[in-house]
C-alpha positions as CSV (number, residue, x, y, z in Angstrom):
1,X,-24.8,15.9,36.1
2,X,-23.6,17.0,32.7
3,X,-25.9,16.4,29.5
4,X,-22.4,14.2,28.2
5,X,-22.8,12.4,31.5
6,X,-27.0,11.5,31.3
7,X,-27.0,10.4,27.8
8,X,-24.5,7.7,28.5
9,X,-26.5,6.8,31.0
10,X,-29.4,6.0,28.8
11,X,-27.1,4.1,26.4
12,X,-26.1,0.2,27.9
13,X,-26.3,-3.4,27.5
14,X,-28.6,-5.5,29.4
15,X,-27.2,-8.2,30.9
16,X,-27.7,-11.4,33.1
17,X,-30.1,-10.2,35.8
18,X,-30.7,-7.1,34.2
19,X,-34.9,-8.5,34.1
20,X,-35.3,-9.0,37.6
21,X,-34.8,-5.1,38.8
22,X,-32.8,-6.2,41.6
23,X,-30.6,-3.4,42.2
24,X,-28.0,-4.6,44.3
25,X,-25.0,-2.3,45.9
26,X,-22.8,-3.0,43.0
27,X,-24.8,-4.3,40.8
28,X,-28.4,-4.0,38.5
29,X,-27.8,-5.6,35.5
30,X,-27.4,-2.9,33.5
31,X,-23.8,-1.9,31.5
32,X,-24.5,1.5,31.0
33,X,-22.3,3.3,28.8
34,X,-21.1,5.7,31.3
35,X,-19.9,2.5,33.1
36,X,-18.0,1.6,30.0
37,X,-16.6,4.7,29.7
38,X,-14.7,4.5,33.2
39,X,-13.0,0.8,31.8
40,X,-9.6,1.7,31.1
41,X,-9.8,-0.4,27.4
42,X,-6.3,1.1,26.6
43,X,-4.4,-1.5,24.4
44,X,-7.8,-3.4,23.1
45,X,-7.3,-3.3,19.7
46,X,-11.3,-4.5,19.1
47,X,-14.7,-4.4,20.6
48,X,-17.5,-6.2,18.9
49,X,-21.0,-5.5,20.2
50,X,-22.6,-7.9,18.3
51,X,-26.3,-7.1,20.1
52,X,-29.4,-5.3,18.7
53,X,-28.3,-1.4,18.2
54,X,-25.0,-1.4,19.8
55,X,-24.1,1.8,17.3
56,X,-27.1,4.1,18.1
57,X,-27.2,6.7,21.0
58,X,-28.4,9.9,21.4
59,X,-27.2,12.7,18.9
60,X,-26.0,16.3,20.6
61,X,-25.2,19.1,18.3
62,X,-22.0,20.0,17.9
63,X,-20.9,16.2,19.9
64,X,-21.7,13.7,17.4
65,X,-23.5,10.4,18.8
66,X,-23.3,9.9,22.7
67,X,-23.6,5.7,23.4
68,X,-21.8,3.1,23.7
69,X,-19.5,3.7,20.8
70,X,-18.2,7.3,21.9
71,X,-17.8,5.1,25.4
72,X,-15.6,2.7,24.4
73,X,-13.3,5.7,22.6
74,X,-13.4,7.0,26.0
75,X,-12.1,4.3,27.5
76,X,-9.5,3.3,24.9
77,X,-10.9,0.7,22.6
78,X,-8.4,1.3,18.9
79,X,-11.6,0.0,17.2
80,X,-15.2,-1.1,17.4
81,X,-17.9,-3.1,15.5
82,X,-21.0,-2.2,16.1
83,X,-25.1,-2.6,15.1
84,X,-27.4,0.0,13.6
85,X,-30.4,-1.4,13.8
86,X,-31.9,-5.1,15.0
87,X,-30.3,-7.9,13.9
88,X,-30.9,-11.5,13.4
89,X,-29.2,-13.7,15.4
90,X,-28.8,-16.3,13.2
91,X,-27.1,-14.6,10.4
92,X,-25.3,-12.6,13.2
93,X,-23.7,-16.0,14.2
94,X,-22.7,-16.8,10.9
95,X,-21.3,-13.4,9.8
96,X,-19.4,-13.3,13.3
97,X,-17.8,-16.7,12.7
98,X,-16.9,-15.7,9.2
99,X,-15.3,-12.5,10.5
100,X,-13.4,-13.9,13.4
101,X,-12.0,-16.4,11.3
102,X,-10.8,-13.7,8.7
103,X,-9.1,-11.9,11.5
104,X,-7.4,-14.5,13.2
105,X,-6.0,-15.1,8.9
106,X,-4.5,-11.4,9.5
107,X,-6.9,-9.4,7.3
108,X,-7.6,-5.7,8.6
109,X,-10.3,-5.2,10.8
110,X,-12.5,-3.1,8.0
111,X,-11.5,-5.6,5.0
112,X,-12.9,-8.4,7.2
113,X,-15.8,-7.0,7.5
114,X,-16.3,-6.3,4.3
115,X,-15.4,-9.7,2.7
116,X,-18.0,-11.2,4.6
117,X,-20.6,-8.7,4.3
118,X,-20.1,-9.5,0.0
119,X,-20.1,-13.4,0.4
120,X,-23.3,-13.1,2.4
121,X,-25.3,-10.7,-0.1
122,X,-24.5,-13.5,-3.0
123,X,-26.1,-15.7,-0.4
124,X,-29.7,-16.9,-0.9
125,X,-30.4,-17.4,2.8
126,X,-28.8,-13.7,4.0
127,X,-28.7,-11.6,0.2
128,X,-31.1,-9.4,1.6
129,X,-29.2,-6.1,3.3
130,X,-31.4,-6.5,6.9
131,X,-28.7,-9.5,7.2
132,X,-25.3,-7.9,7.3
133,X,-25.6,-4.4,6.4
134,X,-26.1,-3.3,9.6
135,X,-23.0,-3.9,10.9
136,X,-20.2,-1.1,11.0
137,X,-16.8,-1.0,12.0
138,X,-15.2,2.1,13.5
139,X,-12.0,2.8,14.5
140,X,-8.3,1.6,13.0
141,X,-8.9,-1.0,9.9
142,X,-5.6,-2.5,10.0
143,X,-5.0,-6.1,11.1
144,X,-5.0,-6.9,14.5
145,X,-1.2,-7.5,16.3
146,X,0.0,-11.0,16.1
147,X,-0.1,-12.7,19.8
């Protein structure tokens, strides 16, 4: 196994099941990000890993951060939004409602972001940064196609 190949196996999502160590055949409840890397996400325009951390991975010299972010690249994703850091999932509710609904209004991907991020810090419930800073997008900032 190549070191590319065991670091995105220590980058994933837990999902339903994931607690119960089960390994079945085809599945243990873990998304790693090799797995994700093997989707063939050519012609998604945006992934949004809304989760705890969903930007971090391990960094190899020379390569840049290996994780779920350089996965979905690999597979074809045009752009992500990712975490940095633990985030509340409160606030992340709100800010993703805000953003979705910003998107769907045809603003880029990046500007979306953005706006949002700015009306929460002149909020009193979600000024502080620990709220919506750590959210990052990466990828193409333009608006999303019209379906």
């Amino acid at each position: 196994m190549s070191i590319s190949e065991s670091t995105l196996l220590r980058s994933g999502l837990a999902l339903a099941g994931a607690n119960a160590r089960k390994s079945g055949k085809d599945d243990d409840g873990i998304f790693t990000a090799a797995e994700v890397a093997q989707l063939d996400l050519r012609g998604t325009e945006l992934v949004v890993l809304s989760a705890c951390e969903t930007g971090t991975g391990d960094i190899k010299s020379g390569d840049g951060v290996y994780g779920l972010r350089r996965a979905l690249v690999l597979a074809g994703a045009q752009s992500q939004l990712v975490s940095l850091w633990k985030v509340s999932d409160s606030a992340t509710k709100d800010l993703m409602i805000k953003y979705y609904t910003r998107l769907l209004k045809g603003e880029g991907r990046s500007t979306a972001l953005r706006t949002v991020q700015l009306d929460m810090m002149q909020s009193k419930e979600y000024r502080h940064p620990y709220y919506w800073a750590a959210f990052v997008p990466i990828g193409n900032w333009t608006p999303l196609a019209k379906r």
